[in-house]
C-alpha positions as CSV (number, residue, x, y, z in Angstrom):
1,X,-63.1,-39.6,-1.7
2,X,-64.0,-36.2,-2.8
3,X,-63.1,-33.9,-5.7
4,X,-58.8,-33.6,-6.1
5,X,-57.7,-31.3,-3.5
6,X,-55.1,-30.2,-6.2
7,X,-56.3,-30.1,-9.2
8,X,-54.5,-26.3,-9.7
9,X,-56.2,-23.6,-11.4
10,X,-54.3,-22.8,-13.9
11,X,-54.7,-19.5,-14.8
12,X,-52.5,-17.6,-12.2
13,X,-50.4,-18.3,-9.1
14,X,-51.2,-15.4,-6.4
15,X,-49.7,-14.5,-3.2
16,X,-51.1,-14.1,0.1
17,X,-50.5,-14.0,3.8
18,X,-52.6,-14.1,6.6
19,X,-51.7,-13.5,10.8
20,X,-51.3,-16.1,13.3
21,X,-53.6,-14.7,15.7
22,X,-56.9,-13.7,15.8
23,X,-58.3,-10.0,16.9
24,X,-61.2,-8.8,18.4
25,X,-62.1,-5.3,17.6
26,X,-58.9,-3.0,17.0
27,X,-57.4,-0.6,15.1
28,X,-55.6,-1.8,11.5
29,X,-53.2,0.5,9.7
30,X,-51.3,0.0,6.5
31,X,-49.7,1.4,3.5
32,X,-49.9,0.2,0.4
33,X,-50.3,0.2,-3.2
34,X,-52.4,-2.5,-5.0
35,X,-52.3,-3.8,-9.0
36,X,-53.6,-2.8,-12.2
37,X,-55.3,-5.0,-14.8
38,X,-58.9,-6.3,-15.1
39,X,-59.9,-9.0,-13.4
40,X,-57.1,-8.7,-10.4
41,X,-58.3,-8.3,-7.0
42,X,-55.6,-6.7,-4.4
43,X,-56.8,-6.6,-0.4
44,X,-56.1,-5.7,3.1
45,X,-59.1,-7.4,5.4
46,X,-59.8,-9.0,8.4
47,X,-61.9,-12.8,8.4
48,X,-62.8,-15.3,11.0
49,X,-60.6,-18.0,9.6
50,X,-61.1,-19.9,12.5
51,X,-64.7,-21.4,12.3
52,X,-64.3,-24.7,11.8
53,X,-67.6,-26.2,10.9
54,X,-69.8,-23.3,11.7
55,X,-69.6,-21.3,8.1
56,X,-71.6,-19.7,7.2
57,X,-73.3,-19.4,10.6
58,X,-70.0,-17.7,12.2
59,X,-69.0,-15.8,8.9
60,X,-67.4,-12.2,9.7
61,X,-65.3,-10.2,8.0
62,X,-64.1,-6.4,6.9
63,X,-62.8,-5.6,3.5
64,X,-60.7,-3.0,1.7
65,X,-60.5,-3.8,-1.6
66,X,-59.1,-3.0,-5.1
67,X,-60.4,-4.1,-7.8
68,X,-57.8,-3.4,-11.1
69,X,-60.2,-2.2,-13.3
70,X,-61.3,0.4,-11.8
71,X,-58.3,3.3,-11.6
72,X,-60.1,5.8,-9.0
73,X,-61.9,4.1,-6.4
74,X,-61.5,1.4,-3.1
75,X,-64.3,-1.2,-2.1
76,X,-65.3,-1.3,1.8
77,X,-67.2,-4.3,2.8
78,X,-68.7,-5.9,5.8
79,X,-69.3,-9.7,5.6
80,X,-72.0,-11.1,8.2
81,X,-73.3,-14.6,9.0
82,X,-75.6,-16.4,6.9
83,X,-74.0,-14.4,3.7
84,X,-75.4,-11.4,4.3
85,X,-72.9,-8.2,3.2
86,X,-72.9,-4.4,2.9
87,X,-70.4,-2.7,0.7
88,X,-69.7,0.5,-1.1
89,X,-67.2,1.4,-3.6
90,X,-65.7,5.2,-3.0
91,X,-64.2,7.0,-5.4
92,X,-61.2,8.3,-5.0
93,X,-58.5,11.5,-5.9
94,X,-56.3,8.9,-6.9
95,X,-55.3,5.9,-8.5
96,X,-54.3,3.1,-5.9
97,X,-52.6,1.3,-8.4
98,X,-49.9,3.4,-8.9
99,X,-49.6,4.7,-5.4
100,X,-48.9,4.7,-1.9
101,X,-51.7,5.0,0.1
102,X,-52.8,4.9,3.4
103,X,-55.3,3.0,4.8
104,X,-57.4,2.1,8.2
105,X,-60.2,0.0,9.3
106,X,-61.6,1.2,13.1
107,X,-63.7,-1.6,14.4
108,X,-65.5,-1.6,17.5
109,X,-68.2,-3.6,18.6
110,X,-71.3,-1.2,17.1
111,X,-69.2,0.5,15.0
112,X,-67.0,0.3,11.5
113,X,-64.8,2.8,9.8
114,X,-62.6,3.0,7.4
115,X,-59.8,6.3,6.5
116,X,-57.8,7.1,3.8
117,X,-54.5,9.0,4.2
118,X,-55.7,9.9,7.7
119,X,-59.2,11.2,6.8
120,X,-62.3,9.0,7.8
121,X,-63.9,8.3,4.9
122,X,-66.8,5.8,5.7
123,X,-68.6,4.8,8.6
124,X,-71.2,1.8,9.1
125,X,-73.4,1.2,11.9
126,X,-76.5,-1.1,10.6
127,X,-78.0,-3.8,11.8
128,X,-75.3,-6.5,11.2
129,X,-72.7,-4.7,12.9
130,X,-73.6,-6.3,16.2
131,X,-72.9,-9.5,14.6
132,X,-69.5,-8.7,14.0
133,X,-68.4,-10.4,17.3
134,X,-65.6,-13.0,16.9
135,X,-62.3,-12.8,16.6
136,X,-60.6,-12.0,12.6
137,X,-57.2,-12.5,11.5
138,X,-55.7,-10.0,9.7
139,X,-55.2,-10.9,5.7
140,X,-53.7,-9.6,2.5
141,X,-54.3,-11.2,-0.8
142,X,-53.7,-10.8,-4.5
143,X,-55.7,-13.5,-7.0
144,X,-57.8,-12.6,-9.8
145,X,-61.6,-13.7,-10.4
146,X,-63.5,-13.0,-14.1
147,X,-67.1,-11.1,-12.7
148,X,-68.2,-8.8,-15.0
149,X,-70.2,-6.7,-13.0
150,X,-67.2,-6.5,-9.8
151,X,-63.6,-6.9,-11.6
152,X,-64.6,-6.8,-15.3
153,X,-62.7,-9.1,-18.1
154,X,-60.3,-11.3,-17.0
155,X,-57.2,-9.9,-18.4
156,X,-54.0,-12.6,-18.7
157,X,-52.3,-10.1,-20.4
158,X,-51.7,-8.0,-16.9
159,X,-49.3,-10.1,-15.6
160,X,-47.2,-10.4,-13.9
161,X,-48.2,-7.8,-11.2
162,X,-47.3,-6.8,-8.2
163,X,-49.2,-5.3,-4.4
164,X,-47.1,-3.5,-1.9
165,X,-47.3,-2.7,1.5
166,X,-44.8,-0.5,3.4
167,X,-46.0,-1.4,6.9
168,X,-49.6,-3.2,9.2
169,X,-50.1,-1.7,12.3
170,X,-52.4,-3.1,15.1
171,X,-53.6,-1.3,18.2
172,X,-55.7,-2.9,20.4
173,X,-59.3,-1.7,21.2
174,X,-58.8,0.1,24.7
175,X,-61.9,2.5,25.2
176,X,-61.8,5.1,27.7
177,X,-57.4,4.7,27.9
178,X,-55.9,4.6,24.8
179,X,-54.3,7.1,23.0
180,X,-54.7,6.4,19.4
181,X,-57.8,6.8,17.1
182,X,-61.7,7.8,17.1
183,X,-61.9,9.7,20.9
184,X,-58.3,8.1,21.8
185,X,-60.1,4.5,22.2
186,X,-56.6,2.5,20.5
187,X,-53.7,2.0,21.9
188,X,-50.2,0.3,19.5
189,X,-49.7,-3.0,20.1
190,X,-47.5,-3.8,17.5
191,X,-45.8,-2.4,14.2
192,X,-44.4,-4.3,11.6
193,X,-42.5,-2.3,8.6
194,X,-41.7,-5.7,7.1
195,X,-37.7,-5.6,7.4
196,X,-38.4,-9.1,7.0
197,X,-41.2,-11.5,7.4
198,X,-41.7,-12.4,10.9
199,X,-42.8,-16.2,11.0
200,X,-43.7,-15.9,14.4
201,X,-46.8,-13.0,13.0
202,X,-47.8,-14.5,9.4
203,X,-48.5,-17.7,8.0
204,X,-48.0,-17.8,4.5
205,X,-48.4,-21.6,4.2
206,X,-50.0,-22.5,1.0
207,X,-54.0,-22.7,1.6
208,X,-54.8,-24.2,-2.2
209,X,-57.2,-22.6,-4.6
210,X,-59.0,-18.9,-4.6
211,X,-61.8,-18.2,-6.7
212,X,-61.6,-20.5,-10.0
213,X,-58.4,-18.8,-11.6
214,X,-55.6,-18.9,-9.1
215,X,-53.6,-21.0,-7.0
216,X,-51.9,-19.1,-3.8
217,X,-48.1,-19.8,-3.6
218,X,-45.8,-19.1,-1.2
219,X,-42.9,-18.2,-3.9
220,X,-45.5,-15.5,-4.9
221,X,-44.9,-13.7,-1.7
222,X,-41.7,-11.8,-0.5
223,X,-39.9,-9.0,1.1
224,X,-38.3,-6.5,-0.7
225,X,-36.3,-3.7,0.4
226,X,-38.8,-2.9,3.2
227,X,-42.0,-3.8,1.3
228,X,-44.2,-7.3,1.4
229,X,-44.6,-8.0,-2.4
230,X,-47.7,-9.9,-3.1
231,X,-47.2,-10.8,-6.7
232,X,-49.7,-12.3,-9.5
233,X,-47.9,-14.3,-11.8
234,X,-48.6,-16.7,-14.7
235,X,-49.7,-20.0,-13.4
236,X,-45.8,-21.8,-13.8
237,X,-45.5,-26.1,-13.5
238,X,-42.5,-25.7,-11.7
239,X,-43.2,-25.9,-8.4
240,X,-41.3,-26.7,-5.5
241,X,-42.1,-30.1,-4.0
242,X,-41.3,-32.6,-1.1
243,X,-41.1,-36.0,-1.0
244,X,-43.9,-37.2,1.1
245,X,-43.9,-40.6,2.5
246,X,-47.3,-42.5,3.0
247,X,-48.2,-45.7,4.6
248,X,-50.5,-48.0,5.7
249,X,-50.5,-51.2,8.2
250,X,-52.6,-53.5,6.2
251,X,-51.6,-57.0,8.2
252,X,-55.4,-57.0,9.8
253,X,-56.8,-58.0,6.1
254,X,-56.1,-61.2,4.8
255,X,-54.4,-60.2,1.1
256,X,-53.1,-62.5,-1.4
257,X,-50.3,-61.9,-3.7
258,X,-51.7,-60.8,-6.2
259,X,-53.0,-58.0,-3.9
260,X,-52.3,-54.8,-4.3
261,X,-52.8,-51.3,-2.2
262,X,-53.1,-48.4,-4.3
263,X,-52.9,-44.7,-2.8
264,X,-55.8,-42.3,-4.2
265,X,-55.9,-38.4,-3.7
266,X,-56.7,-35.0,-5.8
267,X,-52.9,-35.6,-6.7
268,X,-53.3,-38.6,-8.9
269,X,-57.2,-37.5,-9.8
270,X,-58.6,-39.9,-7.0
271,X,-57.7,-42.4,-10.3
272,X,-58.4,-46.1,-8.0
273,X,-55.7,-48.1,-9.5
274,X,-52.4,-45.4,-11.0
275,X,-50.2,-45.3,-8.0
276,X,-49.3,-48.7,-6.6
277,X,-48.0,-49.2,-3.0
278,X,-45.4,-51.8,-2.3
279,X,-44.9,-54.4,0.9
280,X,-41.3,-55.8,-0.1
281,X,-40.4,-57.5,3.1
282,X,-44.0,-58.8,3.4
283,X,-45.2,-57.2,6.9
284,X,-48.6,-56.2,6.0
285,X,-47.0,-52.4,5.9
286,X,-47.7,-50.6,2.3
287,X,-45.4,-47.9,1.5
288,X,-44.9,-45.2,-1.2
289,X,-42.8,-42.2,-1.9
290,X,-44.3,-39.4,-4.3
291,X,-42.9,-35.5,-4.6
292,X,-45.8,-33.4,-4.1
293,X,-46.5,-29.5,-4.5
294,X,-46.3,-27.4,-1.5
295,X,-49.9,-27.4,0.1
296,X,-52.7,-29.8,1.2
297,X,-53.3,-32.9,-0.1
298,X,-56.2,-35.6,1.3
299,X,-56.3,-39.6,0.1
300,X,-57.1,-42.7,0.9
301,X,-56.3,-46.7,0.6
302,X,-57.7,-49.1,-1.4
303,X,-57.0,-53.0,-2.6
304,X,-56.8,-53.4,-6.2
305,X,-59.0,-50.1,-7.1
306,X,-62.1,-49.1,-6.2
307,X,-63.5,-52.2,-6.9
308,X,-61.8,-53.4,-3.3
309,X,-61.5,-52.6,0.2
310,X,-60.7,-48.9,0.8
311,X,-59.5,-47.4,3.8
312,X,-61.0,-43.7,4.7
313,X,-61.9,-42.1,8.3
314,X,-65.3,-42.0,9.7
315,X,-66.7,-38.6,8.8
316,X,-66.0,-36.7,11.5
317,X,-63.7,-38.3,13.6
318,X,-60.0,-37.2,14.5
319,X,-58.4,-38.3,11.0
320,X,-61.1,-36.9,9.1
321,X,-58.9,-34.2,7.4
322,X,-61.7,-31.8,6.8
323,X,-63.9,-32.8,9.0
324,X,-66.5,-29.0,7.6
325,X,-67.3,-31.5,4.2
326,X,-69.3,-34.6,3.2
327,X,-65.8,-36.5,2.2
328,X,-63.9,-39.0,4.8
329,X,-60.2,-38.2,3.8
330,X,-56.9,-38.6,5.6
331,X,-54.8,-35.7,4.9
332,X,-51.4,-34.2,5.1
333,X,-50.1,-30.6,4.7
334,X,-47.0,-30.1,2.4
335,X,-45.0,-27.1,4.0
336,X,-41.9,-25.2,2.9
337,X,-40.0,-25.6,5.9
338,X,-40.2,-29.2,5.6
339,X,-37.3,-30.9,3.7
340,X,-39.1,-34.6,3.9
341,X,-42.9,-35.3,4.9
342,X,-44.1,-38.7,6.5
343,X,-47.6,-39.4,7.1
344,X,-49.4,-41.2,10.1
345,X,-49.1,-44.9,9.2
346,X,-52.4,-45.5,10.0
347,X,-53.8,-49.4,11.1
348,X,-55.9,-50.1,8.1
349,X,-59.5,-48.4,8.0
350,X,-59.0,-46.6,11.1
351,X,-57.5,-43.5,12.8
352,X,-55.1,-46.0,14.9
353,X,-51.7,-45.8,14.5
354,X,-49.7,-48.5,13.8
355,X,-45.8,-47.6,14.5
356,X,-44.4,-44.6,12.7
357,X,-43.3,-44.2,8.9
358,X,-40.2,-41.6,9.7
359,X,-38.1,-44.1,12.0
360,X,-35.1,-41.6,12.5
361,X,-33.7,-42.9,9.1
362,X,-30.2,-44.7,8.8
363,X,-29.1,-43.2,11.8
364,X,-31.3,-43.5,14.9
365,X,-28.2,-43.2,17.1
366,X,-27.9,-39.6,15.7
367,X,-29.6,-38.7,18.8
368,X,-28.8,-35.1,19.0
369,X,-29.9,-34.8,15.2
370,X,-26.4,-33.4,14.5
371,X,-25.9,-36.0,11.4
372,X,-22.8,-37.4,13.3
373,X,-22.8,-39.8,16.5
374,X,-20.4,-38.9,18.8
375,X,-19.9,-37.7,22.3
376,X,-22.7,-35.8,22.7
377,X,-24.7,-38.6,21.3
378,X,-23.4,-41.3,24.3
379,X,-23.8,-38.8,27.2
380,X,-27.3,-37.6,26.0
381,X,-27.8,-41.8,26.4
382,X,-26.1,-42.3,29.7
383,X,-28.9,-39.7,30.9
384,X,-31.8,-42.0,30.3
385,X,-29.9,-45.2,31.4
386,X,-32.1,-47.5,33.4
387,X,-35.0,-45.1,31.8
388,X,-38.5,-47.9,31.3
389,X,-41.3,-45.1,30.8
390,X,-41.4,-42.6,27.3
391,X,-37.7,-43.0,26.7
392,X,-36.6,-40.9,23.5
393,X,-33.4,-43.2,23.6
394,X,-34.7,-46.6,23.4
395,X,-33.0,-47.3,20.1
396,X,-34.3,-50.9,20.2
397,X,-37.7,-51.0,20.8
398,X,-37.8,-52.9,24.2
399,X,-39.0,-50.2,26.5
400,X,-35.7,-49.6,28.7
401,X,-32.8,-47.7,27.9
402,X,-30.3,-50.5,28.7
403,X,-26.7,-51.8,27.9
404,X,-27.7,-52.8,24.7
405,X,-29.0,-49.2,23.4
406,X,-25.3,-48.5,24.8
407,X,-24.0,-50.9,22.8
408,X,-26.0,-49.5,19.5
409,X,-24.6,-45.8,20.0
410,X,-21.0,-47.4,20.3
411,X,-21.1,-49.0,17.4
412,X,-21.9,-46.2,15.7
413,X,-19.5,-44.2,16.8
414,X,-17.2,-41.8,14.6
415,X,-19.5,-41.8,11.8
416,X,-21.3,-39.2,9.8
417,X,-24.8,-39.9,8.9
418,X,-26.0,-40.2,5.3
C-alpha cells in the first residue's frame, strides 16, 4: 500500500525532458531562454537519475537555474551525496527571461565551470567536487515551487509560460586531444538543434509529481519551429488516458461467491473496496478495465476490502515496483506511445505469472499484426511448421505448430480484424 501514486498536484502541469543516456564528465552547451513569474523555476542540469536505492548516498548533480523572480541573475549549483550542496546566484547584464542566452557547464573530474555567452563565469573546485564521479543525464525542466527565500510567492497568475531552447550540445571529456573548450580538453559528440524531438536522445515519459505544485506532462512539452518549448500551464483535468487492463489468477484461494477482488492503487485513493474485479466465466482469473492518466501507477489485490486477503510483492523482490521505498506495490507505467496497456497477470500473492492478460485479442491469427489475415499470415506459419520449442505461432496452446494451427489461420482467412 503506500500513499496514491497519482494523487496530482493541482496547481500546474510543467514540462520536462531528460536524456536517455548517462554522461560522465563533458562539455554541455545550450541556448535558451527561461520564464517569468514568481515562483517558476526554469533549468538546464545534469543528475544521476540512475541510483536506484543508493539516494542520497549516490546523489550528484550540476545546476543552472532560473528562478522567475528574479529578472537579472542565473543560479549555479553543485549537488553532492549525503545532501550536501554549493551554490551561488550571479547577477547578470540581462534578463534571462526575455532572452536568448547562452549557456555551458565544463565538468571534469576536479573541476566545475559554468559560461555565459562564451565567457567563463564561475568556477568551483572544493572539496565535494571529487565526489562528483558517476554518470548524470542531461535534464531540462519547468515546474514551479512556493519558497520564499529561493523563488518568492507562488504566483498563479503567471501562467501559462513558456522556456526555450534553440539547441544542447555534448562533447565528450577528451583531455590532452580534443579540440573544444578549457585547454582544448572537449571534443563534439553530438548536436541537436531540436528540428524535432529525437526519441532515440530524450525521454519525456511522464515521471509524476515535482515539488508540491506541479504535475510533469508530456503535452506540456513540444517542438516548435526549431525550439523545445517547455511550457507551465494551469493544472487542466483533461488528460489523455489509456485503457489499462489488470488481472489477477486468483484460482489458488478458495473464494465463495459472494467473493469479491477489488483493485486498490493511488488512482482510486488505495480506497479497499470502490473498484470491483469481475471472474464471469468462473476460472479463478479477476479482470478489470480502467482509463488511466499517462504516468505511473502502483496497486494491489484484495478479497472483499482490506478486511481480506490482499495480494502485494515482497519488499524487494522483482515485482516490487519501487523497490527504493517501504511499500510492496505492483506497478505499471502508462506511456503515450501505447494505445492499450495490459498488466502482468500475476498468480495471486506472488511475482509468478500465470498466462498473459493481452492474448493477441480477436485475432491471434493476425500473425503479422497487419489487422488482416492473409497470405503473409499462412507463409509466416508454414515457417514454424513442425516447430515444439518457443513457437510465436502456436495459436492453440499445445506446444507444436501443427496442422491444426494451419487449420486456425485458414479459417480465418480474408478477414479484417476488429
Amino acid at each position: 500500500m503506500g500513499e496514491p501514486v497519482w494523487s496530482q498536484n493541482d496547481q500546474c502541469d510543467g514540462g520536462a525532458i531528460k536524456s536517455h543516456e548517462a554522461y560522465l564528465y563533458g562539455r554541455f552547451e545550450t541556448q535558451m531562454q527561461s520564464t517569468q513569474g514568481s515562483g517558476i523555476v526554469s533549468s538546464f542540469f545534469l543528475y544521476n537519475w540512475d541510483l536506484n536505492c543508493n539516494w542520497p548516498s549516490q546523489v550528484n548533480e550540476i545546476d543552472i537555474e532560473m528562478t522567475g523572480n528574479l529578472d537579472n541573475s542565473v543560479q549555479f549549483t553543485t549537488h553532492h551525496p549525503n545532501l550536501t550542496s554549493v551554490t551561488q546566484i550571479l547577477p547578470t547584464p540581462f534578463n534571462p527571461h526575455t532572452t536568448m542566452v547562452d549557456y555551458a557547464i565544463e565538468w571534469e573530474p576536479t573541476t566545475v565551470r559554468w559560461f555565459i555567452n562564451g565567457e567563463l563565469s564561475l568556477t568551483f573546485t572544493h572539496e565535494y567536487v571529487v565526489q562528483l564521479v558517476h554518470p548524470m543525464r542531461i535534464f531540462m525542466n519547468l515546474w514551479a515551487v512556493e519558497n520564499i527565500n529561493w523563488t518568492g510567492v507562488w504566483d498563479p497568475t503567471a501562467m501559462p509560460g513558456t522556456s526555450r531552447y534553440d539547441y544542447v550540445r555534448y562533447y565528450e571529456y577528451t583531455p590532452g586531444s580534443g579540440n573544444a573548450g578549457t585547454a582544448n580538453n572537449f571534443t563534439l559528440s553530438w548536436d541537436d538543434p531540436f528540428d524535432t524531438l529525437d526519441a532515440t536522445r530524450w525521454d519525456q515519459s511522464e515521471d509524476g509529481q515535482v515539488g508540491p505544485l506541479c504535475t510533469f506532462r508530456a503535452q506540456n512539452v513540444e517542438v516548435v519551429n526549431g525550439e523545445l518549448h517547455l511550457n507551465i500551464t494551469t493544472y487542466s483535468t483533461d488528460q489523455p488516458t489509456r485503457p489499462v487492463h489488470f488481472g489477477v489468477d486468483a484460482s489458488s484461494l478458495n473464494l465463495t461467491p459472494t467473493d469479491v477482488v477489488y483493485l486498490n492503487g493511488g488512482f482510486n485513493s488505495w480506497c479497499g473496496n470502490c473498484t470491483a474485479m469481475a471472474d464471469d466465466d468462473g476460472d479463478g482469473i479477476w479482470t478489470v478495465i480502467l482509463d488511466l492518466p499517462l504516468g505511473q501507477h502502483e496497486y494491489q489485490f484484495a478479497v472483499n476490502g482490506w478486511g481480506g486477503l490482499i495480494a502485494q510483492p515482497i519488499l524487494g523482490t522483482s515485482c516490487d515496483y519501487n523497490p527504493c521505498d517501504e511499500w510492496t506495490n505492483y506497478g505499471i507505467s502508462v506511456d503515450e506511445d501505447l494505445s492499450t496497456v495490459y498488466t502482468p497477470l500475476y498468480c495471486w500473492n506472488s511475482c509468478d505469472t500465470c498466462g498473459e492478460l493481452d492474448d493477441g485479442g480477436d485475432c491471434p491469427a493476425d500473425l503479422d499484426n497487419d489487422l488482416y489475415v492473409g497470405v503473409n499470415d499462412v507463409l509466416t506459419l508454414l515457417s514454424e511448421f513442425g516447430c515444439t520449442s518457443d513457437c510465436t505461432t502456436d495459436l492453440t496452446g499445445d506446444d507444436i505448430v501443427s496442422i491444426v494451427d494451419v487449420l486456425a489461420v485458414l479459417s480465418a482467412f480474408g478477414h479484417p480484424c476488429p
